[in-house]
C-alpha positions as CSV (number, residue, x, y, z in Angstrom):
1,X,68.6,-32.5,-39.9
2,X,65.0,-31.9,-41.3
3,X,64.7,-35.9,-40.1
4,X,65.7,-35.5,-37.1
5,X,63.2,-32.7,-36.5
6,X,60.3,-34.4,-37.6
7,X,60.9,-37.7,-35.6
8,X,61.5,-35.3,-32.7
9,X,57.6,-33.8,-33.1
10,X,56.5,-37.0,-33.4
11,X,57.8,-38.2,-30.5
12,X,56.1,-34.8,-28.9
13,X,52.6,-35.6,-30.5
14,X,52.7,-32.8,-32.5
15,X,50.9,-34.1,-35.8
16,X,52.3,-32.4,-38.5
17,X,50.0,-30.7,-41.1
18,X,47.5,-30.2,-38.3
19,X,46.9,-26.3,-36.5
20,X,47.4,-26.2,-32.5
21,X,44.2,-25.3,-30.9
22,X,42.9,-21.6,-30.1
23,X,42.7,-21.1,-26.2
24,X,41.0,-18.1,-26.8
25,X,37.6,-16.8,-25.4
26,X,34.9,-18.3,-25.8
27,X,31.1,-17.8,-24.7
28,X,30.0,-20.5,-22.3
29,X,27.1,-22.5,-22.9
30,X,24.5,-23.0,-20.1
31,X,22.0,-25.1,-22.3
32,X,18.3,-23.7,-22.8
33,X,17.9,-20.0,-22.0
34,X,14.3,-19.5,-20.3
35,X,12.1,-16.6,-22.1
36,X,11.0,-14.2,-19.8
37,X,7.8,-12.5,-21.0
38,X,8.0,-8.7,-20.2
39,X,4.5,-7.8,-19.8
40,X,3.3,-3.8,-19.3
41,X,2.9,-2.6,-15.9
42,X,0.2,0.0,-15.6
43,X,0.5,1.7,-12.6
44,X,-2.9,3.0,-12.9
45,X,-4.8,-0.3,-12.9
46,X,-6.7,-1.5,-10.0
47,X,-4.9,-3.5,-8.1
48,X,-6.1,-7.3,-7.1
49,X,-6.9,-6.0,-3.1
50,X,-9.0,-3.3,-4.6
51,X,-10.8,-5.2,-7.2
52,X,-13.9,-5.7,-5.2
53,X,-13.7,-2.5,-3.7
54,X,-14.5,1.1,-4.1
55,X,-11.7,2.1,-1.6
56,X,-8.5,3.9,-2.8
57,X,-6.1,1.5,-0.8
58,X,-5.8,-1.7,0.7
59,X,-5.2,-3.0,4.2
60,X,-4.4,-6.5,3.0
61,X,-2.7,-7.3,0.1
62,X,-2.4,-10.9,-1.1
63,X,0.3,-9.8,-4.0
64,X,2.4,-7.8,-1.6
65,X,6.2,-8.0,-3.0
66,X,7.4,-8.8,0.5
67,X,10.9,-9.9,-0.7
68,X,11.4,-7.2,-2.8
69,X,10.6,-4.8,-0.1
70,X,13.2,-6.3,1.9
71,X,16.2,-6.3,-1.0
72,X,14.9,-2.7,-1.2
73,X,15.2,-1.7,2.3
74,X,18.9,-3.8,2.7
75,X,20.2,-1.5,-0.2
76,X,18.8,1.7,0.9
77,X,21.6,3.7,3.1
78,X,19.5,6.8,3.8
79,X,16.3,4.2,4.9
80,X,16.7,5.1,8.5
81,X,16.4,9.0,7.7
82,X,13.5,8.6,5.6
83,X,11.4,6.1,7.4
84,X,9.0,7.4,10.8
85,X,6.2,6.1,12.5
86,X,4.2,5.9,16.1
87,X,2.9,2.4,15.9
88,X,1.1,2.5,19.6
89,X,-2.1,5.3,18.2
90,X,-5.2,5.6,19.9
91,X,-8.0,7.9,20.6
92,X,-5.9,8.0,23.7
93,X,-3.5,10.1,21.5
94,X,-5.7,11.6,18.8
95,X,-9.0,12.4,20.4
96,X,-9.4,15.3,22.6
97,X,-11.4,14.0,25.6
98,X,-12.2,10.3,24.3
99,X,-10.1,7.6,25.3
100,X,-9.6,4.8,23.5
101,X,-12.1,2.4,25.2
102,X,-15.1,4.9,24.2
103,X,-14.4,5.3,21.1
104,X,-14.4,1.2,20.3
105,X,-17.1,1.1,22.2
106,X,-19.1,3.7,19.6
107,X,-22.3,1.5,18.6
108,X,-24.4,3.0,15.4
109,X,-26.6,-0.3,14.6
110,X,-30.0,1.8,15.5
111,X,-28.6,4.3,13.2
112,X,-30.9,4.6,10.0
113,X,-29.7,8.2,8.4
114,X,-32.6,9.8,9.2
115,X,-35.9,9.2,11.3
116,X,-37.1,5.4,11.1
117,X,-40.7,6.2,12.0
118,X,-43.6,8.0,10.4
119,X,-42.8,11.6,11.3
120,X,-39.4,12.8,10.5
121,X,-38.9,14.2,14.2
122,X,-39.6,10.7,15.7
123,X,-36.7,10.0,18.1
124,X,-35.0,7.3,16.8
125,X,-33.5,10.1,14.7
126,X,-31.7,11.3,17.2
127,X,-32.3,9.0,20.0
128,X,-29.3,6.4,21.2
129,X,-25.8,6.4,23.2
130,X,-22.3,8.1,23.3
131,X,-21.0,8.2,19.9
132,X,-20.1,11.1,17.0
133,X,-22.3,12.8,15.4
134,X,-21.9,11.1,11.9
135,X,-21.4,7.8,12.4
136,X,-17.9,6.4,11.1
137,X,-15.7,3.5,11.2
138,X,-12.6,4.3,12.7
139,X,-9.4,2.3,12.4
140,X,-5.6,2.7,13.0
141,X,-4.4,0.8,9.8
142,X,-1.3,0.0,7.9
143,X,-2.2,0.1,4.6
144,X,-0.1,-2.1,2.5
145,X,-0.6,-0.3,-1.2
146,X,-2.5,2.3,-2.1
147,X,-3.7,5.4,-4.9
148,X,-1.3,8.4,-4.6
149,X,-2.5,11.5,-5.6
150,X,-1.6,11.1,-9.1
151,X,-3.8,8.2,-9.5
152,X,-1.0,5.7,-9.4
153,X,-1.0,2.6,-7.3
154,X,2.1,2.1,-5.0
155,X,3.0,-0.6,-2.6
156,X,3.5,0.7,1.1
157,X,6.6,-0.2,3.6
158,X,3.8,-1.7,6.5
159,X,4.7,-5.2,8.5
160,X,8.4,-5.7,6.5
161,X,11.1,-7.1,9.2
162,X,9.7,-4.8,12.1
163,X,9.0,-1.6,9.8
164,X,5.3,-0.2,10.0
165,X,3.5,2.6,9.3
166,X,0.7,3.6,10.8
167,X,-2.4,5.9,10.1
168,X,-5.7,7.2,11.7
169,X,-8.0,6.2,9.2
170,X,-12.1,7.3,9.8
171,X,-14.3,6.7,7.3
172,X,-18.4,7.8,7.3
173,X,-20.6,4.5,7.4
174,X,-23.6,6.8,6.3
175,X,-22.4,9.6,3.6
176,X,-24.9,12.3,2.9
177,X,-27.0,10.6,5.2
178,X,-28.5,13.1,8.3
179,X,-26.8,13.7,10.9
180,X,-28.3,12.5,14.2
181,X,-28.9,14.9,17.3
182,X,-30.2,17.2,14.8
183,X,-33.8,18.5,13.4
184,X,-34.7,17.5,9.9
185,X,-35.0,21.1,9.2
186,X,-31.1,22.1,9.1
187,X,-30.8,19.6,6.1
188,X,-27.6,18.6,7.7
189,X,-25.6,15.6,6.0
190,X,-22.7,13.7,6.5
191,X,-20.2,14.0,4.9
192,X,-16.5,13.1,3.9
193,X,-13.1,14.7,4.9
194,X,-9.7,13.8,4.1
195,X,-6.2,14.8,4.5
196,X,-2.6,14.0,3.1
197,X,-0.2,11.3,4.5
198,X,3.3,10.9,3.3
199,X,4.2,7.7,3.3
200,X,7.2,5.5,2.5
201,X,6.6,3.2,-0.9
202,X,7.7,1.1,-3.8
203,X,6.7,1.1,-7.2
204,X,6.1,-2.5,-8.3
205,X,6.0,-1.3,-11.8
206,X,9.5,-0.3,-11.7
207,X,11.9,-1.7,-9.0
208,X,14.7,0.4,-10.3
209,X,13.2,3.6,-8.2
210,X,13.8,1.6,-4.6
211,X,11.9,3.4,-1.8
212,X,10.6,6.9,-1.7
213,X,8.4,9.1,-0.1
214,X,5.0,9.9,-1.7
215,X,2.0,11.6,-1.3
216,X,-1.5,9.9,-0.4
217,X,-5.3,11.1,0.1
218,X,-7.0,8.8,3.4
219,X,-9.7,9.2,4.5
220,X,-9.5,11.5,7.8
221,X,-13.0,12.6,9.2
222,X,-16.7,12.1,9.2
223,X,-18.1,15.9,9.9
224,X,-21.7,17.1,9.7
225,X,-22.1,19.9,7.5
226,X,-25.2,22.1,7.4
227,X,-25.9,24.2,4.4
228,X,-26.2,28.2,4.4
């Protein structure tokens, strides 16, 4: 009997003395694993738009994480409720009683800051056409990453599919300089002003967050200001 049985796992190709093989799991192999260097993001370092550039955002960005912005946005179900913007601004809009042709048509090169000749109530002080009375630079930007108020570089939602958004952005060309149309003896100066935007963002140093609203100083306004 014991015979028969052998012959019979022989005939199978069952060797005898020899263990059946484990089926059980095992970890594939995918050959050489690359190694990923995980480097420190600082959110506070100056970004490579700003480098050359005392500004505290940038209107181009040649590092802008485009594809991330867009795996973002696909994977966002409240994006429609948080993202808002009027692309189409213009003095037209924002400017009581300038339209948007006069203001691009503002010219400052004879401005110097204060009078250009030998006596500081020589005309070219306050001398020259239609403009504001502290020269600026005005443009409706989309900045694509910029300093929040916490001194933290973010990347903004601007030019992503057809998302934008869109701020007045005036900035003085001549700060602390004199402000034309008026007398040396005010003192007057030029000076800065800004206000708060809230804009839609990504942090590139961690992609985990996705998109969220946060808080940003832009420039706003170039006023005169003459002291007491």
């Amino acid at each position: 009997m014991a015979l028969l049985l052998s012959v019979f796992l022989a005939c199978a190709g069952v060797a005898l003395g020899h263990h059946p093989p484990v089926y059980g799991h095992h970890r594939p192999s995918y050959g050489h694993q690359p190694a990923y260097k995980h480097s420190y993001c600082d959110p506070t370092a100056t970004p490579t738009c700003a480098a050359n550039s005392t500004l505290t955002y940038c209107l181009e960005d040649p590092e802008y994480p485009e594809y991330e912005i867009k795996g973002a946005i696909s994977g966002d179900h409240l994006f429609a409720k948080k993202y808002a913007d009027i692309a189409d601004q213009s003095a037209d809009d924002l400017v009581d009683m300038v339209t948007k042709a006069q203001e691009e048509a503002f010219d400052y090169s004879y401005y110097t800051g204060a009078s250009a000749g030998a006596s500081p109530y020589d005309a070219t002080h306050w001398a020259g056409p239609e403009g504001y009375i502290c020269p600026s630079d005005v443009a409706y930007a989309r900045p694509r990453r910029a300093q929040n108020v916490e001194g933290k570089w973010r990347v903004i939602v601007n030019d992503v599919h057809y998302y934008t958004q869109t701020a007045r952005l005036e900035t003085c060309l001549f700060p602390e300089a004199a402000c034309r149309a008026l007398a040396p003896c005010y003192k007057s100066h030029c000076t800065q002003k800004y206000v708060y935007h809230r804009l839609l963002s990504f942090d590139p140093c961690d992609a985990y967050k996705g998109l969220f609203i946060d808080i940003y100083k832009l420039p706003s306004a170039c006023s005169c200001h003459v002291p007491a």
